[in-house]
KEKE-3310 file (N, C-alpha, C; in steps of 0.2 Angstrom, whole numbers, plus 5000, padded with zeros to 4 digits):
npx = (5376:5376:5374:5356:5352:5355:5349:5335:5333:5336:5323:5315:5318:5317:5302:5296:5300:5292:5280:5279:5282:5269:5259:5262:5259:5244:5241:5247:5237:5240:5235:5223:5206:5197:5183:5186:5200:5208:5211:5227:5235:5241:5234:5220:5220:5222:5213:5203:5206:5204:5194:5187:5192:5186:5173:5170:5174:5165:5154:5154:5147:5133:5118:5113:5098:5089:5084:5073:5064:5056:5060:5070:5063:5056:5068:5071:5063:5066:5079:5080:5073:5083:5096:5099:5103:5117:5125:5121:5113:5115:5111:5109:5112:5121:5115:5119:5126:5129:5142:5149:5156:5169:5178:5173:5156:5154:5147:5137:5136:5146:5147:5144:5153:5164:5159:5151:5135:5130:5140:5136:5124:5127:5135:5124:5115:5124:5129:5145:5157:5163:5161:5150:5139:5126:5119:5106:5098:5089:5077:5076:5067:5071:5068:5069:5082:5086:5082:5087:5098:5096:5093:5104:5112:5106:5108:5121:5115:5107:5098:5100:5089:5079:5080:5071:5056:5055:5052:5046:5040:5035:5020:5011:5000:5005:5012:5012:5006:5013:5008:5013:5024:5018:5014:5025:5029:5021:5022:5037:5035:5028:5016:5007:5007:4998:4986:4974:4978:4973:4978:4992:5001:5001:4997:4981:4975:4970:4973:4972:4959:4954:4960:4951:4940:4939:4938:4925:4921:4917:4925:4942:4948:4940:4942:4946:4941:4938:4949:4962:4971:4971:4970:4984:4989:4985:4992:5007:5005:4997:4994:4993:4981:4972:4972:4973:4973:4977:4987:5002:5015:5024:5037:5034:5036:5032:5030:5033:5019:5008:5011:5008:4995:4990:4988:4982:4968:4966:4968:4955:4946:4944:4956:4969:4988)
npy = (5222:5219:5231:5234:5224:5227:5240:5237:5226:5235:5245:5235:5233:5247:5246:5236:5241:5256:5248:5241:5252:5258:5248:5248:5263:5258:5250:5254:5262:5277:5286:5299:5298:5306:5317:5329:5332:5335:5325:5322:5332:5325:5312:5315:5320:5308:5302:5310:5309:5294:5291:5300:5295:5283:5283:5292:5279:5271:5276:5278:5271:5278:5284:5302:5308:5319:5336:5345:5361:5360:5347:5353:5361:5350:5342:5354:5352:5339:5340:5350:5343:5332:5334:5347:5347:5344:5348:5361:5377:5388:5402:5397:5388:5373:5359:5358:5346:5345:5353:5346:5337:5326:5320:5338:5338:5349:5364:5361:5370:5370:5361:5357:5360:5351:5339:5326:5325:5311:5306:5312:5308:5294:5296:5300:5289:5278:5283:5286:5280:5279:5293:5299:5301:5296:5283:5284:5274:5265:5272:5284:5289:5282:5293:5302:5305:5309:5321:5327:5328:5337:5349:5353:5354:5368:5375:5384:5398:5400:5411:5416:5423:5414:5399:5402:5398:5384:5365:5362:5374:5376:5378:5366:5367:5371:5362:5349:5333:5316:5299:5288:5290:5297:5285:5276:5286:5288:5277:5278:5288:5279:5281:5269:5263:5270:5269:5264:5261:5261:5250:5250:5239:5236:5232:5228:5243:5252:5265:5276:5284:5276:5277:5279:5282:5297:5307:5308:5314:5329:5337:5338:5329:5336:5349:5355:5361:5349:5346:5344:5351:5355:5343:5340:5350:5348:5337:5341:5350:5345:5350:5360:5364:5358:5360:5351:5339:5321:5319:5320:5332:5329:5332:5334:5336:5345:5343:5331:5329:5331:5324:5311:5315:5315:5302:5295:5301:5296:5283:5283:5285:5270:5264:5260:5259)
npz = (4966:4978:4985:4981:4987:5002:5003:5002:5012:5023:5021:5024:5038:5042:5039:5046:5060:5058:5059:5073:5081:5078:5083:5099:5101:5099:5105:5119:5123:5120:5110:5110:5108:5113:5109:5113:5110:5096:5081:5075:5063:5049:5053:5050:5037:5029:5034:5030:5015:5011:5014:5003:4993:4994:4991:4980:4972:4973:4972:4959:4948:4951:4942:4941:4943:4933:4940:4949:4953:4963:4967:4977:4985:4992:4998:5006:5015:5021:5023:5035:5043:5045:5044:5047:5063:5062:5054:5051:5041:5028:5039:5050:5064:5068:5079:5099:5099:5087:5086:5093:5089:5082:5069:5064:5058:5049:5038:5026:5013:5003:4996:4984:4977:4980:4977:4967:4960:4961:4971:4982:4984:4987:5000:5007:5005:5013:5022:5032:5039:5058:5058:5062:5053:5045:5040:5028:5018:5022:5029:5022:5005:4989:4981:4990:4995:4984:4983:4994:4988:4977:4986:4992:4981:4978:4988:4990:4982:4991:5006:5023:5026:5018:5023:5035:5031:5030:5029:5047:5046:5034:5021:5019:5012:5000:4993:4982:4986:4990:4984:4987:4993:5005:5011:5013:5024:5033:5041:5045:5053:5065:5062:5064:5075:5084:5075:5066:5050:5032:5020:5028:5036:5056:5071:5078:5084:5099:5100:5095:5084:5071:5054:5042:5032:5030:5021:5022:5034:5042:5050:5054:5066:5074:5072:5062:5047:5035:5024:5010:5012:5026:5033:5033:5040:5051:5053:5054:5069:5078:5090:5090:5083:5093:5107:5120:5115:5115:5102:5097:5097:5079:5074:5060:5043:5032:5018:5022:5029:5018:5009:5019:5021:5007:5004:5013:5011:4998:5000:5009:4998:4995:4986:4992:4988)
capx = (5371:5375:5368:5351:5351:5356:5343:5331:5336:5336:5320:5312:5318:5311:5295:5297:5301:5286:5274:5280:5278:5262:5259:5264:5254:5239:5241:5247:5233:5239:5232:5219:5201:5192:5182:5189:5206:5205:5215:5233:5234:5243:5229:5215:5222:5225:5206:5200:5206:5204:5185:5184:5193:5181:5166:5170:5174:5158:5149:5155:5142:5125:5118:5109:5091:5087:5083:5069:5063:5051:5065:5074:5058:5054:5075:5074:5060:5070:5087:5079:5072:5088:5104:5102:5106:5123:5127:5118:5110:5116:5110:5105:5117:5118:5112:5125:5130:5133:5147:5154:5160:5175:5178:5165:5153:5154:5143:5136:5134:5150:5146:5142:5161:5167:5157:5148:5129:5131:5141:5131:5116:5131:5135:5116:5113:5128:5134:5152:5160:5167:5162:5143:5138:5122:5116:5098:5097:5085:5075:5072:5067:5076:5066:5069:5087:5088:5080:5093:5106:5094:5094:5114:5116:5103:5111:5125:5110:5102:5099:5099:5082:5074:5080:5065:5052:5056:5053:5039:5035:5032:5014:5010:4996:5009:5014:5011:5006:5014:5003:5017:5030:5013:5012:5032:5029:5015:5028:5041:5033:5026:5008:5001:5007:4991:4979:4971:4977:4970:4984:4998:5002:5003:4993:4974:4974:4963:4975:4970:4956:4954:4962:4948:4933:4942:4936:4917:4921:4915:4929:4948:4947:4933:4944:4947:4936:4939:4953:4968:4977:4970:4972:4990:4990:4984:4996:5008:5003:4988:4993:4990:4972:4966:4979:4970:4972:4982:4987:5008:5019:5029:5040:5034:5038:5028:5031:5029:5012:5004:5011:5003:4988:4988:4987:4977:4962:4966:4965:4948:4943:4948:4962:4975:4993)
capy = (5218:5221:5238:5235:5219:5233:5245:5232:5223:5243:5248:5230:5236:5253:5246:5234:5247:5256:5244:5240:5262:5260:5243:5250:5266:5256:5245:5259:5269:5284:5290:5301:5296:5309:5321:5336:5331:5334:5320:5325:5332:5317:5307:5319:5321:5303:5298:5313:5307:5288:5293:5304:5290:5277:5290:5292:5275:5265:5280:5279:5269:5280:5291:5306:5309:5327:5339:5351:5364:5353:5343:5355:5360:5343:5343:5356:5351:5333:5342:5352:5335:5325:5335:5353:5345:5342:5351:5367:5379:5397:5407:5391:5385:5366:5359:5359:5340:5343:5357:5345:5332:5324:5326:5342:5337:5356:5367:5358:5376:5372:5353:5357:5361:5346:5331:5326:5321:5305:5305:5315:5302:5289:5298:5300:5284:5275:5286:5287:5274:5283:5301:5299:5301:5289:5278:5284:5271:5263:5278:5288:5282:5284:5299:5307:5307:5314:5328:5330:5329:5344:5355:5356:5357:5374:5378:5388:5401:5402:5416:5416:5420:5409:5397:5402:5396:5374:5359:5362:5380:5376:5380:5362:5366:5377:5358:5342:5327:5310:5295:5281:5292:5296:5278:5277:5293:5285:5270:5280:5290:5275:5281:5262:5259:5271:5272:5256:5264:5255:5248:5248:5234:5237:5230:5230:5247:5256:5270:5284:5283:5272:5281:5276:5288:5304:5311:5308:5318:5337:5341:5334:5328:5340:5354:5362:5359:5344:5348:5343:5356:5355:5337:5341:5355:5344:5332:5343:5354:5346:5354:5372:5365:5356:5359:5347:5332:5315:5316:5322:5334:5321:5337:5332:5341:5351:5336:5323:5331:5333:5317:5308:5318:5312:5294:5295:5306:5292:5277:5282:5281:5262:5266:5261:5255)
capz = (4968:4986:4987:4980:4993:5007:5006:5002:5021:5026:5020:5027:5044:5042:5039:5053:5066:5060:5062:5079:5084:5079:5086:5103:5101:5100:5112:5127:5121:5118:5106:5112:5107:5114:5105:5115:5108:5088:5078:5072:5054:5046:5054:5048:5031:5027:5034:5023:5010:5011:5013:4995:4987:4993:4991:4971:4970:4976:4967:4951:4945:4951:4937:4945:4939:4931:4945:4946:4958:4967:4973:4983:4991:4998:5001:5012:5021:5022:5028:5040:5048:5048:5042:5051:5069:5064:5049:5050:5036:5029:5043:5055:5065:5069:5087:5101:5099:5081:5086:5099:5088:5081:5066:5065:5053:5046:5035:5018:5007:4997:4995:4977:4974:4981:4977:4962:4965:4964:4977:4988:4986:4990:5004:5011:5006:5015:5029:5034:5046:5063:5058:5065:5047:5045:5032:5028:5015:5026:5032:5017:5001:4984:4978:4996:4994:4978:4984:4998:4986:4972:4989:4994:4976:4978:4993:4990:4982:4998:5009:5028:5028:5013:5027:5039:5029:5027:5035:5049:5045:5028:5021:5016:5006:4992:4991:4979:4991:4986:4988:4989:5000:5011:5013:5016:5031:5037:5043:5047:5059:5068:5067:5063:5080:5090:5071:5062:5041:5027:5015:5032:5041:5059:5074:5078:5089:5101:5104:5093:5078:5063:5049:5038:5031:5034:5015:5024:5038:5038:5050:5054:5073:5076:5074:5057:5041:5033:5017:5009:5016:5034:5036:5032:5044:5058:5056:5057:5071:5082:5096:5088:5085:5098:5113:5126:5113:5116:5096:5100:5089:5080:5069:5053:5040:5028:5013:5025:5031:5012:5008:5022:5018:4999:5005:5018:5007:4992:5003:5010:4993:4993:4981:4997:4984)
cpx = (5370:5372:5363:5348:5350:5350:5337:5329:5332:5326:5313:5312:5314:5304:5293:5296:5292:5280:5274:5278:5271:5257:5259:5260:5249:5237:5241:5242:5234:5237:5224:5211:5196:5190:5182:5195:5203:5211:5222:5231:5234:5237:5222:5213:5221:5217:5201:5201:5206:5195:5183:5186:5187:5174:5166:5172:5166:5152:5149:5150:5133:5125:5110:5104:5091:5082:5077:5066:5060:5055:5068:5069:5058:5062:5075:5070:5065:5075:5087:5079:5078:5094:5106:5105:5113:5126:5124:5115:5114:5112:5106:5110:5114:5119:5120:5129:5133:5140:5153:5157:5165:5176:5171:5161:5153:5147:5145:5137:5139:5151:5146:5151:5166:5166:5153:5140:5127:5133:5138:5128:5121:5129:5128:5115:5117:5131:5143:5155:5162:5168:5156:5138:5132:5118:5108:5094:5088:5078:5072:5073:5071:5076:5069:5076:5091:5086:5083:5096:5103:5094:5099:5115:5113:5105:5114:5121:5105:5102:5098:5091:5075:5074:5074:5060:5053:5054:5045:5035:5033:5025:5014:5006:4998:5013:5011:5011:5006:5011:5007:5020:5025:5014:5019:5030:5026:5019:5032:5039:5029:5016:5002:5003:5001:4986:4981:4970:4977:4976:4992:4997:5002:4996:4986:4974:4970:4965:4970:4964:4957:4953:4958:4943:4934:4939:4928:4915:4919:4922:4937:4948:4942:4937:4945:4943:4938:4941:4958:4973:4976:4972:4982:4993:4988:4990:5001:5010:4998:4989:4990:4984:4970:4971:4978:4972:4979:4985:4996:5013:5025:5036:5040:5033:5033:5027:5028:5021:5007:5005:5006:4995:4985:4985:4984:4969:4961:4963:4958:4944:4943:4952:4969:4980:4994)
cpy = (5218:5227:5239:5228:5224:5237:5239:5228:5230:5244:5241:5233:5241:5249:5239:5238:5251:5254:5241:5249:5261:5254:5246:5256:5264:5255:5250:5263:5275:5290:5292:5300:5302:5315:5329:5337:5331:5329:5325:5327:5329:5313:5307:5318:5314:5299:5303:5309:5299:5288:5295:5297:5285:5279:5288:5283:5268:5270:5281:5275:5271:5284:5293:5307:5318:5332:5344:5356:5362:5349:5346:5358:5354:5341:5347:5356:5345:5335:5345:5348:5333:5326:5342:5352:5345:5349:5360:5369:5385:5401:5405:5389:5378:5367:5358:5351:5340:5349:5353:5340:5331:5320:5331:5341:5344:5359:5363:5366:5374:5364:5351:5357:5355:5339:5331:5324:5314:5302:5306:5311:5298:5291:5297:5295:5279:5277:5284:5284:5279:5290:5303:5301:5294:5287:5278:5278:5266:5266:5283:5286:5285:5290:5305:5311:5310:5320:5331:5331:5338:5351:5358:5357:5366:5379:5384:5396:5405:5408:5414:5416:5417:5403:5395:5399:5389:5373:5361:5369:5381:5379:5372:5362:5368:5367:5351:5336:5319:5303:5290:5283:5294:5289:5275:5283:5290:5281:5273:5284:5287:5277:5274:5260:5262:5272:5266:5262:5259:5255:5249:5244:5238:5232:5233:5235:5250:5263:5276:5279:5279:5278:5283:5282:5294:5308:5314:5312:5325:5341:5336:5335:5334:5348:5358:5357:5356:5347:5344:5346:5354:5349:5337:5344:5352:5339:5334:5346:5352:5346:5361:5370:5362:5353:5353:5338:5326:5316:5320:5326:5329:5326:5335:5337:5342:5345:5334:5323:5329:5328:5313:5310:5314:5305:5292:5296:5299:5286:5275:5281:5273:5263:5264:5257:5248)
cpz = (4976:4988:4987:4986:5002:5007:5005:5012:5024:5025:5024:5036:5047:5045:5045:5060:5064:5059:5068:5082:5083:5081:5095:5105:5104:5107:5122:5127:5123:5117:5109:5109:5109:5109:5108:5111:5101:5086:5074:5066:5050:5046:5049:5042:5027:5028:5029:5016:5008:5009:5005:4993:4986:4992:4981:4969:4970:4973:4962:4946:4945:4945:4940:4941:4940:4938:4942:4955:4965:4971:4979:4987:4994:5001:5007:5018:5027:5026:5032:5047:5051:5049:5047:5057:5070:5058:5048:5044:5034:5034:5049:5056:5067:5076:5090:5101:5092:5081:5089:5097:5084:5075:5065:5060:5046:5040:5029:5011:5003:4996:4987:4975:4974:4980:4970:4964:4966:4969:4981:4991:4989:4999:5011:5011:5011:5020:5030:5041:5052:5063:5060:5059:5047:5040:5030:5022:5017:5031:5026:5010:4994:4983:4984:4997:4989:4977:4988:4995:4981:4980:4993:4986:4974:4984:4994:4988:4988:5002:5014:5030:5024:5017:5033:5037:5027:5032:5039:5050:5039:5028:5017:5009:4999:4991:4989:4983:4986:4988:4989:4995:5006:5013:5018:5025:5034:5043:5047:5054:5064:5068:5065:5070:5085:5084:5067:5054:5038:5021:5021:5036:5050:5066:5074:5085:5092:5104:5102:5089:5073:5059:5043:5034:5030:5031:5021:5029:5038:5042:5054:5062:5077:5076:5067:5048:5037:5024:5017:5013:5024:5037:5037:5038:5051:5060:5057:5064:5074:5086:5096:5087:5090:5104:5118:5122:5114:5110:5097:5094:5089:5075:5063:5048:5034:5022:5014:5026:5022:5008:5011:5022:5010:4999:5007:5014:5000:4995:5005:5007:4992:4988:4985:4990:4988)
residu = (UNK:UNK:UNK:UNK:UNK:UNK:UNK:UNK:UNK:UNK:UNK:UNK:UNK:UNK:UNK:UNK:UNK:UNK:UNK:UNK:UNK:UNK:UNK:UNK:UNK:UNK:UNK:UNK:UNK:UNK:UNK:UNK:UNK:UNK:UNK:UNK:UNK:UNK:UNK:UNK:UNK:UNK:UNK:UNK:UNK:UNK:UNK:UNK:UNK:UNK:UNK:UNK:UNK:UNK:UNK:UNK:UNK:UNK:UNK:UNK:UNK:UNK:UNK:UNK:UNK:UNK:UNK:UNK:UNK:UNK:UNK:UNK:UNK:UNK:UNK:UNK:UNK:UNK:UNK:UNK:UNK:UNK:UNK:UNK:UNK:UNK:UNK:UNK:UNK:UNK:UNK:UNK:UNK:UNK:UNK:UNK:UNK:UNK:UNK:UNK:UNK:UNK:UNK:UNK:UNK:UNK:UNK:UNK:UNK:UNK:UNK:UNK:UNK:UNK:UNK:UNK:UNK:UNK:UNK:UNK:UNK:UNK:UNK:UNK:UNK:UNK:UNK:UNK:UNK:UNK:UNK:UNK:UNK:UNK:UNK:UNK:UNK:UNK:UNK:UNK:UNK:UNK:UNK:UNK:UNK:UNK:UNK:UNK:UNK:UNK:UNK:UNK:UNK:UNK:UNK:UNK:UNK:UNK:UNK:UNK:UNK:UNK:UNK:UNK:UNK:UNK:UNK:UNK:UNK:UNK:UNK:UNK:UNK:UNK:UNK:UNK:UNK:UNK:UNK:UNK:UNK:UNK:UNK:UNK:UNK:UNK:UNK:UNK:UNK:UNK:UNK:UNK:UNK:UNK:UNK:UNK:UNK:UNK:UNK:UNK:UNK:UNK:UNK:UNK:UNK:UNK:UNK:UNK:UNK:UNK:UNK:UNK:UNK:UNK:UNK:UNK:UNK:UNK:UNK:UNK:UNK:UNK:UNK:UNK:UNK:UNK:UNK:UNK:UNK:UNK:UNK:UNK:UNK:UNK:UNK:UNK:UNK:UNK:UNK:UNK:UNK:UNK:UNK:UNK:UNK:UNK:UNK:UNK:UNK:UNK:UNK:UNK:UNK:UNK:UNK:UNK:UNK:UNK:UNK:UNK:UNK:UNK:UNK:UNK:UNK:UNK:UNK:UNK:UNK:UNK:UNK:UNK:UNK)
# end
């Protein structure tokens, strides 16, 4: 009886003492914070793993929608946008704050091996507390993120220079324009705050243009012959056509463009959702 009393006593002590060590730690701040300094292994290993657990645990309940090609086109225009900065590509490195951070966010190519797609969406959905990991939940819309998750999971596929053509070197026109996610781009890209569009809330403006009529039009801002495709390639890119103009590249990607086109082109028929 008194042995199992003893270590008991013992084992409370332990666990006393180190919660006093690491009490103390804290406190003298120590422990180094910076992101020159990389985190002990222990520390490393143990926020690794806390993260998977709670990754597969808060994900256990999504069920992934049937992928198909289309998605990871519009994925990698998407991942080009928001993920390369930090995360890079095969044969695209990430920008220099995404090398310099703590933990380094690292290359997705083998994301497929280690995560189910459910998580991934989680992931992109919900960002990652204190690893600069951000919660696009509120930023891109369901269908946008299940296209980030269809082009990590086409990733590992990829060639360094299948890479060169996404995002805003796309060819829009080789793409299907969506008239709700137009309507979503639209917003995100703030452009109700210099153009009065029909079915977007935003103020009564006199920066730019009313977005209205456009169909009626023979050419898009007087610059390239009123199309599907053009409208798309202007909104991209209306610096390349009409250098002199106030209208700003805002990096919109090849999707976003053909989207916002779709909505745009549908609206002027009074159709706006």
């Amino acid at each position: 009886m008194r042995q199992p009393l003893r270590l008991l006593a013992l084992t409370g002590v332990a666990a006393a003492l180190l919660t006093l060590a690491a009490g103390l730690l804290v406190w003298s701040g120590w422990y180094n914070v910076s992101a020159v300094a990389q985190h002990w292994s222990p520390v490393f290993k143990l926020m690794e793993y806390a993260m998977r657990q709670s990754v597969r645990h808060h994900a256990r309940a999504i069920v992934a929608p049937p992928q198909d090609a289309a998605m990871s086109v519009r994925g990698a225009a998407l991942y080009r946008q928001h993920c390369l900065s930090c995360h890079g590509a095969p044969g695209l490195p990430p920008a220099t704050a995404g090398l310099s951070m703590q933990p380094v966010p690292g290359p997705l190519a083998d994301a497929e091996h280690k995560w189910e797609d459910r998580e991934l969406y989680w992931i992109v959905s919900n960002g990652v507390k204190m690893t600069g990991m951000p919660a696009w939940q509120n930023h891109l819309s369901e269908a946008q993120r299940w296209d980030i998750v269809a082009y990590l999971r086409a990733m590992p596929d990829l060639t360094p220079a299948s890479q060169t053509v996404s995002g805003n070197d796309a060819d829009p026109t080789q793409l299907a324009g969506d008239i709700e996610r137009g309507r979503i781009a639209l917003t995100q890209y703030a452009c109700q705050s210099c153009h009065r569009i029909p079915g977007v809330v935003g103020p009564d403006t006199q920066v730019g243009p009313a977005l209205a009529h456009l169909a009626s039009q023979h050419y898009v801002s007087g610059a390239l012959p009123n199309t599907a495709g053009n409208l798309a390639r202007w909104i991209m890119h209306p610096k390349r056509y009409k250098p002199g103009g106030a209208m700003p590249e805002l990096g919109v990607s090849a999707q976003d463009a053909a989207d916002m086109a779709a909505y745009l082109r549908d609206a002027d028929r009074g159709n706006p959702p």
